[in-house]
C-alpha positions as CSV (number, residue, x, y, z in Angstrom):
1,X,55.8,65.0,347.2
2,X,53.6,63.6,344.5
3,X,53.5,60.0,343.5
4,X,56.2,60.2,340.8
5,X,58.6,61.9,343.2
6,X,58.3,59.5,345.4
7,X,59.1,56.6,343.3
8,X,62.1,58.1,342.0
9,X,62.8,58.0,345.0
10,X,62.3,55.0,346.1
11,X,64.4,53.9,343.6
12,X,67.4,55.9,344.5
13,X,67.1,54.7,347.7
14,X,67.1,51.0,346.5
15,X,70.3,51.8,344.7
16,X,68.7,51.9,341.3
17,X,71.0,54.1,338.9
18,X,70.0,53.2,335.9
19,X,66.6,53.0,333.4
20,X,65.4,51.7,330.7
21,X,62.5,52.7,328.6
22,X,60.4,55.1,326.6
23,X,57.6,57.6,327.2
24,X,53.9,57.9,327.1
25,X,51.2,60.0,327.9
26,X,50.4,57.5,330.9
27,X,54.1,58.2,332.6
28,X,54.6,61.8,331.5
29,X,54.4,62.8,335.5
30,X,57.1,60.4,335.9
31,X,59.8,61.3,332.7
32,X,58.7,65.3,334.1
33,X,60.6,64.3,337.4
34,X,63.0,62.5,335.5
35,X,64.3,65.8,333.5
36,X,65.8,66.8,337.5
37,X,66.3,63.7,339.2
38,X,69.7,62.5,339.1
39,X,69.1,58.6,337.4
40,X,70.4,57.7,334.5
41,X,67.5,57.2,331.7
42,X,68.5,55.4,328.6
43,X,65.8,55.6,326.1
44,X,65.6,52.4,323.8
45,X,63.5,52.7,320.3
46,X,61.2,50.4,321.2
47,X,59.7,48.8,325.0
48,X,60.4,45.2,324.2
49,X,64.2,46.2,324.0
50,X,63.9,48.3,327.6
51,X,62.9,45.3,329.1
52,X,65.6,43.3,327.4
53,X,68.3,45.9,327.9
54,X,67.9,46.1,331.7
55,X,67.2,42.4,331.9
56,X,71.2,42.0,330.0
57,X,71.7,45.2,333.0
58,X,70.7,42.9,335.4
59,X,72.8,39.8,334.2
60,X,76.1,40.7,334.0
61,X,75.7,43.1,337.5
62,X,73.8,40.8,339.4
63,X,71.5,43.9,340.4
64,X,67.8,44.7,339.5
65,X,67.0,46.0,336.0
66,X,64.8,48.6,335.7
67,X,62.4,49.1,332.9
68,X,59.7,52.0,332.4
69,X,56.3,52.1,329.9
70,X,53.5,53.6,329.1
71,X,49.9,52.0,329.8
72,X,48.8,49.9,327.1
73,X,50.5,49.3,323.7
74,X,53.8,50.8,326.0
75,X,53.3,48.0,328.8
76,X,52.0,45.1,326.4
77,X,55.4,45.6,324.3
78,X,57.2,44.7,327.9
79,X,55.8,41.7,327.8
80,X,58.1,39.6,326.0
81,X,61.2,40.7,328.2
82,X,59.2,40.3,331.3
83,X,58.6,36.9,330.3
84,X,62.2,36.0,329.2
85,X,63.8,36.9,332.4
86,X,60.6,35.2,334.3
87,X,61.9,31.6,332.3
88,X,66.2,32.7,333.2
89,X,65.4,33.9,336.9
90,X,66.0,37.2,336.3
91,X,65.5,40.3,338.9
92,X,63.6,42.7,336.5
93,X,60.9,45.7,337.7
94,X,59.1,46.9,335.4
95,X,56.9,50.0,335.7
96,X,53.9,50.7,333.9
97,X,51.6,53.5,333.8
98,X,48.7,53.3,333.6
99,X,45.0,55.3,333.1
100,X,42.9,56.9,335.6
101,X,41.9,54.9,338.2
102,X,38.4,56.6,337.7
103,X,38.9,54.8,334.2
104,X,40.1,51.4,334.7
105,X,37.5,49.0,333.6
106,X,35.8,51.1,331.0
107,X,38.3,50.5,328.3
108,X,39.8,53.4,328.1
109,X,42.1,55.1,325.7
110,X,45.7,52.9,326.3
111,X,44.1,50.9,328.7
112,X,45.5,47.4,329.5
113,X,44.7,45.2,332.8
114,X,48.8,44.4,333.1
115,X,48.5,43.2,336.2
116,X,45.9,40.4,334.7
117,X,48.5,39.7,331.5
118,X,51.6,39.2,333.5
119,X,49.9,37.6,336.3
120,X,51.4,34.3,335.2
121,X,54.8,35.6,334.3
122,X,56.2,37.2,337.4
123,X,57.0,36.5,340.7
124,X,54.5,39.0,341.9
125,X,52.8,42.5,340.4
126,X,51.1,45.4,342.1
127,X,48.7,48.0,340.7
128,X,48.7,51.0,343.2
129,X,45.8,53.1,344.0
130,X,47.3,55.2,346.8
131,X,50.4,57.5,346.4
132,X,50.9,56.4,350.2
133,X,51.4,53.2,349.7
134,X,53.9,53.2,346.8
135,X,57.3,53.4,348.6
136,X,56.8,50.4,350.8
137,X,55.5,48.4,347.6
138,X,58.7,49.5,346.0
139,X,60.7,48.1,348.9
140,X,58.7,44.9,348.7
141,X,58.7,44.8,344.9
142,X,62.7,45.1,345.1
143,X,63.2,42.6,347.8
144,X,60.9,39.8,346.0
145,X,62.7,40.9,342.7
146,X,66.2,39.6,344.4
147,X,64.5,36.6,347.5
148,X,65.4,33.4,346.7
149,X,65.3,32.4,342.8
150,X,65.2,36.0,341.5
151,X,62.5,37.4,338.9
152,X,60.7,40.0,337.6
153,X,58.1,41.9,339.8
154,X,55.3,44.2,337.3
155,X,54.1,47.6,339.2
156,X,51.3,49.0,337.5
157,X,51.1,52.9,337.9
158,X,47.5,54.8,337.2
159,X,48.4,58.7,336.3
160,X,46.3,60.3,338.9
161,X,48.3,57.7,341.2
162,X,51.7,59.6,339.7
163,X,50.5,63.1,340.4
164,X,49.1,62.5,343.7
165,X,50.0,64.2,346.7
166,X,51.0,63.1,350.0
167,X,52.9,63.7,353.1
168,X,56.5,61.7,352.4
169,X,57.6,61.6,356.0
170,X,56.8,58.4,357.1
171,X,56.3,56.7,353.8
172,X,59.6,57.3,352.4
173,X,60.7,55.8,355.7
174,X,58.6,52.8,355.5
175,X,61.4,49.6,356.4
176,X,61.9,47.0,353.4
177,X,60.5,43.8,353.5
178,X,62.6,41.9,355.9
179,X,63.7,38.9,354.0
180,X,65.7,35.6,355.2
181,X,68.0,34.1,352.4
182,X,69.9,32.2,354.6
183,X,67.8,28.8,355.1
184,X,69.7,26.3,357.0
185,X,70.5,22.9,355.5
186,X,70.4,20.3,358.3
187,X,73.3,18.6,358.7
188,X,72.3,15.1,358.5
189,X,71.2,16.1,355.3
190,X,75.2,17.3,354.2
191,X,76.5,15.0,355.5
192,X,74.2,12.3,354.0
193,X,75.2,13.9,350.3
194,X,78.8,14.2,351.4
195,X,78.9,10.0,351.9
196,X,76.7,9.4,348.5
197,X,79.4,11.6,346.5
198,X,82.4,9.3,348.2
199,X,80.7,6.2,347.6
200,X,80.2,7.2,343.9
201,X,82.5,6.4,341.1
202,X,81.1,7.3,338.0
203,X,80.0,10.8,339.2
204,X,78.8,14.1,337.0
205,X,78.3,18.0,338.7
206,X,75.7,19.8,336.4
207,X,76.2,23.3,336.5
208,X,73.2,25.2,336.3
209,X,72.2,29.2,336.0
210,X,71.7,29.2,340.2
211,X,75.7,28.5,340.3
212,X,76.2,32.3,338.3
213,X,73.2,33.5,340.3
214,X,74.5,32.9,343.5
215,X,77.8,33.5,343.0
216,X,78.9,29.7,344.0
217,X,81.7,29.1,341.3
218,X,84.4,29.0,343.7
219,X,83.0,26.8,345.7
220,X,81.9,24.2,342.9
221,X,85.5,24.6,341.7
222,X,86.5,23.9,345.1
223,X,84.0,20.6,345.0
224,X,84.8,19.2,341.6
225,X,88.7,19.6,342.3
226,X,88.7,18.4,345.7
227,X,87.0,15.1,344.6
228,X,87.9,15.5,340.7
229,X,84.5,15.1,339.1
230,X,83.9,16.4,335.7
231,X,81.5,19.4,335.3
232,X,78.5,19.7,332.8
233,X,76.8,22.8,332.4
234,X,73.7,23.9,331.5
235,X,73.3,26.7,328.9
236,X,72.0,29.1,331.9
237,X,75.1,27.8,334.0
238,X,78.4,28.9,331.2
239,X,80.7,30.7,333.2
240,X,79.7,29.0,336.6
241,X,82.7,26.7,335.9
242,X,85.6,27.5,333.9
243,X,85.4,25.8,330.2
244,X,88.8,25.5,330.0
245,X,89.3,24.0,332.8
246,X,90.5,19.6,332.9
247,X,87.3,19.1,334.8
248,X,84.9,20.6,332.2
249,X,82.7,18.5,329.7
250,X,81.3,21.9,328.6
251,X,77.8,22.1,327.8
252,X,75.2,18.9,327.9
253,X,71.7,18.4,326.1
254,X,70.3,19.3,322.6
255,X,73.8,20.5,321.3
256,X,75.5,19.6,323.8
257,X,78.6,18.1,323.3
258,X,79.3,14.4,323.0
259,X,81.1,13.3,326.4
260,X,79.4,15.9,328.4
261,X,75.9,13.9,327.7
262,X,77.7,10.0,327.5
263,X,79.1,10.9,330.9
264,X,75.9,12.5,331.9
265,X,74.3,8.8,330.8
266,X,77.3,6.4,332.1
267,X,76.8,8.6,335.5
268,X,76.1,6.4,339.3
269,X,75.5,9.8,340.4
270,X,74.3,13.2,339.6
271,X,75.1,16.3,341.3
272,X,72.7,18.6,339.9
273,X,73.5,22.6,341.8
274,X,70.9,25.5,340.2
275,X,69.1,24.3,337.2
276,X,65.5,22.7,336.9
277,X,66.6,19.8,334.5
278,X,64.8,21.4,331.3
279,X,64.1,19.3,328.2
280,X,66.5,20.7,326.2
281,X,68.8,19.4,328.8
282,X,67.6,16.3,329.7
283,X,66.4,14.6,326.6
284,X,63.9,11.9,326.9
285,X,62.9,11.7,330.4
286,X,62.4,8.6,330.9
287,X,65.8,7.6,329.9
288,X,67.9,10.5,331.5
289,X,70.4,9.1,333.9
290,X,69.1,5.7,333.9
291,X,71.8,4.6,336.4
292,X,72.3,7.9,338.6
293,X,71.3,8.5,341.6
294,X,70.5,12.2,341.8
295,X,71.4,14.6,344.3
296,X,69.4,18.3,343.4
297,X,70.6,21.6,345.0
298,X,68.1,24.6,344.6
299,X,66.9,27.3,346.4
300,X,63.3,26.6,344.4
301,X,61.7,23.8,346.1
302,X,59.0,23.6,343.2
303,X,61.8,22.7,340.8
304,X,63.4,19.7,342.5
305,X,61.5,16.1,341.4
306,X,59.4,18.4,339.3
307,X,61.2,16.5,336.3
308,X,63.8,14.6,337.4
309,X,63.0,11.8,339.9
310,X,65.7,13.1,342.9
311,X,66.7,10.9,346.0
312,X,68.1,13.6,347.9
313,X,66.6,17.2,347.6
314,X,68.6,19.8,349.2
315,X,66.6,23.5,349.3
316,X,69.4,26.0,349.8
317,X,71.7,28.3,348.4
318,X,73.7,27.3,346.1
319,X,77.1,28.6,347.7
320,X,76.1,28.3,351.2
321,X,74.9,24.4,350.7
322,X,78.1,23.4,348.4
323,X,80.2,25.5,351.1
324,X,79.0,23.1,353.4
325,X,79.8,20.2,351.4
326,X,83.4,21.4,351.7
327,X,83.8,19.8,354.9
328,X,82.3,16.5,354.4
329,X,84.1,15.1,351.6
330,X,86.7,12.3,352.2
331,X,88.8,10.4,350.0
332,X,85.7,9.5,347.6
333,X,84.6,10.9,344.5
334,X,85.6,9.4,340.6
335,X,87.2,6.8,340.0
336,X,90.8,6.8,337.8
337,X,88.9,4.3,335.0
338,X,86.3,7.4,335.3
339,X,88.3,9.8,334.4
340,X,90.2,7.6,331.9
341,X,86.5,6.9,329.9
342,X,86.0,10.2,330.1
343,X,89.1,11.4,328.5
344,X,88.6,8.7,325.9
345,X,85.5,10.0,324.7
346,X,86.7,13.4,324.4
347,X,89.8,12.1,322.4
348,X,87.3,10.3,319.8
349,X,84.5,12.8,320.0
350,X,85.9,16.5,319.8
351,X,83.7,19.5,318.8
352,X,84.6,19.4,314.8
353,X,83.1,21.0,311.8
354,X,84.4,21.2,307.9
355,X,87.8,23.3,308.1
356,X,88.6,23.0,304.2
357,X,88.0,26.0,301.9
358,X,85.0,27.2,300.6
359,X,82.5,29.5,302.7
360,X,82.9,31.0,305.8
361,X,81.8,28.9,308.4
362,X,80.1,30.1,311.6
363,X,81.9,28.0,313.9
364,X,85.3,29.6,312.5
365,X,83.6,33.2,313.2
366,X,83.6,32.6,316.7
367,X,87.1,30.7,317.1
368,X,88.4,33.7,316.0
369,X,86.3,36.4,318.3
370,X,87.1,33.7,321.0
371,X,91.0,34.3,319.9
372,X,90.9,38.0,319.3
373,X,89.2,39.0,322.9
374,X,91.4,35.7,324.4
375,X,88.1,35.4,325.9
376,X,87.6,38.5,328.0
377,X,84.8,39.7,326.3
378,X,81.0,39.4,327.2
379,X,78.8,37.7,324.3
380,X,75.1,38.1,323.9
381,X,73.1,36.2,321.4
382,X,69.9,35.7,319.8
383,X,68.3,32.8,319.3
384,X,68.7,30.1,316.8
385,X,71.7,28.6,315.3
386,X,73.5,31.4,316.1
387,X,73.2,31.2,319.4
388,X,74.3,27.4,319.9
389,X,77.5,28.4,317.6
390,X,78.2,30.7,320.5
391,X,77.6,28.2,323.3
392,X,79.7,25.4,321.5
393,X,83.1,27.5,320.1
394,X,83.4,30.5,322.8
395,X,85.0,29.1,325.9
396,X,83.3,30.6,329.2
397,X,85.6,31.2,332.1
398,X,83.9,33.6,334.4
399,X,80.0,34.3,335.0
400,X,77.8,37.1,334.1
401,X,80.0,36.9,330.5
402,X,77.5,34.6,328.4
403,X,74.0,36.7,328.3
404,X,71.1,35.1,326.3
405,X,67.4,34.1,326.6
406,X,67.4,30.5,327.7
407,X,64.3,29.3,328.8
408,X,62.1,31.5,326.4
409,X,63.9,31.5,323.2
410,X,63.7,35.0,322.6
411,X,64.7,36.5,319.0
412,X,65.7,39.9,319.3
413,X,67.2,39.9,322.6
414,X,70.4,40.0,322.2
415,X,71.3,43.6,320.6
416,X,69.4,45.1,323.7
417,X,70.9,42.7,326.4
418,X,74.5,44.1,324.9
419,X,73.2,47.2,325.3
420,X,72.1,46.9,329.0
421,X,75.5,44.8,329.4
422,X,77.9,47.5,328.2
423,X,76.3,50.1,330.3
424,X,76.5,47.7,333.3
425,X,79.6,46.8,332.4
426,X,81.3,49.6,330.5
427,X,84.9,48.2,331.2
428,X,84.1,45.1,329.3
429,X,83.9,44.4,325.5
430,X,80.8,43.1,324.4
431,X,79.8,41.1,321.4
432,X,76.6,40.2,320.0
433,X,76.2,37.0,318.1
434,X,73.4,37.1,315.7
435,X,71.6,35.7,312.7
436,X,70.2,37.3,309.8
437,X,66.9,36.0,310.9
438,X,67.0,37.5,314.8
439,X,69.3,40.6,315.2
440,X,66.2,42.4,312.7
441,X,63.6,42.0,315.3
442,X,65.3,44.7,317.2
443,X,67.8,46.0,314.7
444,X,66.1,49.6,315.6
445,X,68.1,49.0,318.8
446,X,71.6,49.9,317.1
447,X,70.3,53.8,317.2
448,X,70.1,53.5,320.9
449,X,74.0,52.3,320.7
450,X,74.7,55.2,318.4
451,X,73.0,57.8,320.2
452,X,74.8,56.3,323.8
453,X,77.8,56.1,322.3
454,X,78.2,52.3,323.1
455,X,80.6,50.3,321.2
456,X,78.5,47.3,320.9
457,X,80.2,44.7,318.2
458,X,77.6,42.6,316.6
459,X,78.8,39.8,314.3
460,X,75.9,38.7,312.1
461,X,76.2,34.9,311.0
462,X,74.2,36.2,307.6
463,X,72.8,32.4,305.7
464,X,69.9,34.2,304.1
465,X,68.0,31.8,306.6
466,X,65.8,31.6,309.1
467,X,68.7,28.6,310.3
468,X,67.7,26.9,313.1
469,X,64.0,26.4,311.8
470,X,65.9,24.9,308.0
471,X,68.1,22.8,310.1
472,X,64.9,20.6,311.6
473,X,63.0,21.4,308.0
474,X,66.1,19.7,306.4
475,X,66.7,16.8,309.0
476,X,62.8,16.1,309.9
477,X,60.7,17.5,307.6
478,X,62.1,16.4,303.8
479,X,63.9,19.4,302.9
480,X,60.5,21.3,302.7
481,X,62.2,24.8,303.4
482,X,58.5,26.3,304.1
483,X,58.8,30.2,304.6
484,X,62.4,29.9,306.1
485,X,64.6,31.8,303.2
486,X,64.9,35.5,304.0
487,X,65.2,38.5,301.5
488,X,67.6,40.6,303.3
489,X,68.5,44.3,303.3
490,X,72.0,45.3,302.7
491,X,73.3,45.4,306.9
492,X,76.2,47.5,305.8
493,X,74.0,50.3,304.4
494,X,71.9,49.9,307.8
495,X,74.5,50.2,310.1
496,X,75.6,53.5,307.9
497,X,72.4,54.7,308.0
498,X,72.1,54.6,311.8
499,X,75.5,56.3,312.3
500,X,77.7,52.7,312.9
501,X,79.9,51.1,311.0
502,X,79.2,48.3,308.4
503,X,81.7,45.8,307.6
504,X,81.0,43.0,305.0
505,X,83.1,39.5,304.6
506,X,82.0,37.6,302.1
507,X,85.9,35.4,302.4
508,X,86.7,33.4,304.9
509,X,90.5,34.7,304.7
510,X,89.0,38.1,305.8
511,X,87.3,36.8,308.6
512,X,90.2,38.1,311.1
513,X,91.4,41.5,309.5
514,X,87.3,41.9,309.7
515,X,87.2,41.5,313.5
516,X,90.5,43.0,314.0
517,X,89.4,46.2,312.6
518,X,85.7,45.9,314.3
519,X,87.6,45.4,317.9
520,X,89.4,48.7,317.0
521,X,86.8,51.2,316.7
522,X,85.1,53.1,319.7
523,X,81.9,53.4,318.0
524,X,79.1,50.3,317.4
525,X,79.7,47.9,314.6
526,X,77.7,45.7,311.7
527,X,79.5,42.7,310.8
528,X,77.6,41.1,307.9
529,X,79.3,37.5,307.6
530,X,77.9,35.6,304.3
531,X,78.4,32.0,306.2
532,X,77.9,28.9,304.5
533,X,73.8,28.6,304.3
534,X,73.9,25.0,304.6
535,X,76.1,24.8,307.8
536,X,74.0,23.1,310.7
537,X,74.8,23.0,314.2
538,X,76.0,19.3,315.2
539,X,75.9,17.6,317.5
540,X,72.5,17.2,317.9
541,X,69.9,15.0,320.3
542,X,66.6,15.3,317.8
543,X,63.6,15.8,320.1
544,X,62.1,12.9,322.0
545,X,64.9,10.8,322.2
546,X,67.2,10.4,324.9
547,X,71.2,11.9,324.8
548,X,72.7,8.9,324.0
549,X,71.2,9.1,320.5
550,X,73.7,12.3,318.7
551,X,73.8,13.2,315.6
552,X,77.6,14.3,314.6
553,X,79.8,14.5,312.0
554,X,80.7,11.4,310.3
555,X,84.1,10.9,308.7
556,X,83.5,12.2,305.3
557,X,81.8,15.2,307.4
558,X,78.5,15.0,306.1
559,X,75.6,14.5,309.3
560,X,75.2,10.7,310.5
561,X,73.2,9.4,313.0
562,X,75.7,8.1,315.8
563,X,75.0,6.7,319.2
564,X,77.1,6.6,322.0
565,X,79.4,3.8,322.5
């Protein structure tokens, strides 16, 4: 077999069925095999979106993403996606190609040291110079890909590497990196957290991305019931805990929701299960939590204390350790005048926004996708306003059905994570929230759902805007809108041009019969909302202070500083 035989292989064998990508003269050994072997290829218009389709592949299945590129421009373009699901702990392999081996060094036609670029956004990358060795780096790749906290593993592939030949009899047989998951949380340790969480009476859970990563939503449900502590969750962690459910405070930090972050504040104890307490989340650092005491469960040591002071690590698995917990759990857990203060604030302090007439509002847009898919459906975003509209009026019941770029804040990913999400998920309807700003980084991307027959819905919160960026121009900077207004092209005419369907509400009366009609057909569709351009999304922490200090709606709704009370 030659090189590229045998990493198809390898990849069949790892239970890779799907990938994403586009072709070069670096890989050409590799898409030749391809035209026989029996993967499915799904070829995007552009790299970035391969390595953000099979990173929104990888969410909602849980499995690795695949994504495939040539050497140089091909493999710098992955960059971007590698990096996202680096930041959201996703299990991503990309493959490169890459030149000569003879060549590399010389700078060479498409040459690009990728190993050297995405050194510092990967768990771990390879450059392989012997056709013999590539199925047990494959292995190993796929195994650190899923270890531990997941993430994306580079493999960089020279040509002559590809067309190689070599005995496959005992390299294809090579065994996979043996890997232990399963570390052991002492008991003392359990039983120490299981006492702190009875003594407390003010306690918070804070739901994190780990929860959907390791599966452990049943048994957080299982926790917070048992001892009936409210749930915050992180943007990463929506879905880990039902947001309908009595327990829920929905999501906490930058536009976060009001009691979600007072509760957070008013805390004795924090039980924080998966998420690295980001600044988005936490606020000012110094005053997060002041009267907490913080337990932190993560299978990453680095990211316990690494922001957060913690007074009782716990390195584990998320649904092993709080499976644990199950056991050692008494009587204890929030008080009644808790649960009363808490219900109080979210009386006074409800999500709210400007129902009266006049524009559409974005808020409404997504009330009404939340209603028409009685929230089934999976939702992608961009980035931006858009993307907080989505966190804030969709309710979340199950994981893997929110996909977005979290810790990078990547425009453009979300028409090729729905992409990567319906093929995963082919059952499931899936929606793309956009902006007028974002969804034209990778609007190419709606070909790919054309030629694939995928009927991706995208609902485009059009404010002839670049929102999120007017929003802190308007608030902090005097209203100086520098280069944030956008000319826009007609997204109805694009859509038509592509082969989709365009729809265009410019009413807020239409807004239903819009989506009604969008949810109906089997082919990929525009919808170009004209929203209210001066709609911001509230509440709001500004940066640097802590989350007692919101911004919200005031009573005439116009935006009004308001701290907690």
């Amino acid at each position: 077999m030659n090189g590229a035989q045998m990493l198809l292989e390898c990849l069949k064998r790892e239970g890779v069925e799907v990938i994403f990508g586009y072709p070069g003269g670096a890989v050409l050994p590799i898409f030749d095999q391809l035209y026989d072997f029996p993967v499915r290829f799904v070829l995007t218009r552009h790299e970035q979106a391969a390595a953000h389709a099979a990173d929104g592949y990888a969410r909602v299945t849980g499995r690795i993403g695949v994504c495939l590129a040539t050497s140089g421009p091909g493999a710098t373009n992955l960059t971007t996606g590698i990096a996202t699901a680096y930041m959201d702990s996703i299990p991503l392999l990309a493959i490169t190609g890459q030149v000569r081996t003879s060549l590399i060094g010389v700078d060479a036609f498409q040459e690009a040291d990728m190993t050297g670029i995405t050194r510092s956004i990967t768990k771990h990358n390879y450059r392989v110079h012997d056709a013999r060795e590539l199925c047990s780096i494959v292995h190993e790749a796929c195994a650190i890909c899923r270890t531990g906290r997941p993430g994306p593993v580079l493999i960089d592939l020279p040509v002559d590497v590809q067309t190689s030949k070599t005995d496959p009899g005992a390299t294809l047989h090579a065994c996979p990196l043996s890997v232990n998951d399963g570390r052991a949380v002492p008991d003392l340790i359990l039983d120490q957290a299981g006492q702190m969480i009875d003594c407390a009476a003010a306690p918070v859970i804070i739901c994190g991305g780990g929860v959907v990563t390791a599966s452990a939503g049943p048994e957080l449900r299982s926790l917070a019931e048992r001892s009936m502590i409210p749930v915050a969750v992180t943007m990463m962690g929506l879905g880990g805990f039902p947001g309908t459910h009595p327990l829920s405070l929905g999501m906490l930090g930058m536009h976060g929701t009001f009691f979600a972050n007072q509760a957070v504040m008013a805390a004795d104890l924090i039980i924080a299960v998966g998420m690295r307490f980001d600044d988005r989340v936490t606020g000012r650092i110094d005053r997060f939590a002041p009267r907490a005491r913080v337990i932190h469960i993560d299978i990453d040591p680095t990211s316990i204390g690494k922001n957060v002071r913690c007074d009782l690590p716990i390195v584990g698995d998320a649904k092993n350790v709080l499976a644990g917990l199950a056991g050692r759990i008494g009587r204890g857990g929030s008080s009644a005048a808790w649960r009363r203060t808490i219900s109080d604030w979210k009386r006074d302090h409800p999500l709210t926004y400007d129902r009266g007439p006049g524009n559409i509002k974005p808020q409404y847009v997504i009330e009404e996708i939340y209603r028409l898919t009685r929230g089934k459906a999976i939702i992608t975003t961009e980035v931006g306003q858009n993307q907080m509209w989505a966190t804030q009026w969709y309710q979340y019941d199950e994981p893997r059905t929110f996909i977005s770029s979290g810790g990078l804040g990547t425009m453009g990913f979300g028409l090729p994570a729905a992409i990567g999400a319906k093929i995963g998920r082919p059952d499931k309807e899936v929606f793309t929230i956009a902006g007028d700003g974002s969804i034209q980084m990778n609007i190419q991307e709606l070909a790919t759902c054309v030629n694939y027959g995928l009927s991706v819905k995208v609902a485009i919160l059009n404010n002839g805007c670049l929102g999120m960026v007017r929003q802190w121009q308007e608030l902090f900077y005097r209203k100086r809108y520098s280069q944030t207004v956008l000319a826009n092209p007609d997204f109805v005419k694009i859509a038509e041009g592509y082969g989709a369907r365009g729809i265009r509400v410019s009413d807020q009366r239409d807004v239903p019969a819009a989506l009604a009609a969008a949810l109906a057909e089997e082919q990929p569709v525009f919808i170009d909302f004209r929203i209210d351009p001066a709609e911001n999304v509230l509440p709001m922490v500004p940066a640097g202070e802590s989350l007692d200090k919101m911004m919200e709606y005031g009573p005439d709704d116009r935006i009004k500083p308001k701290e907690a009370e």
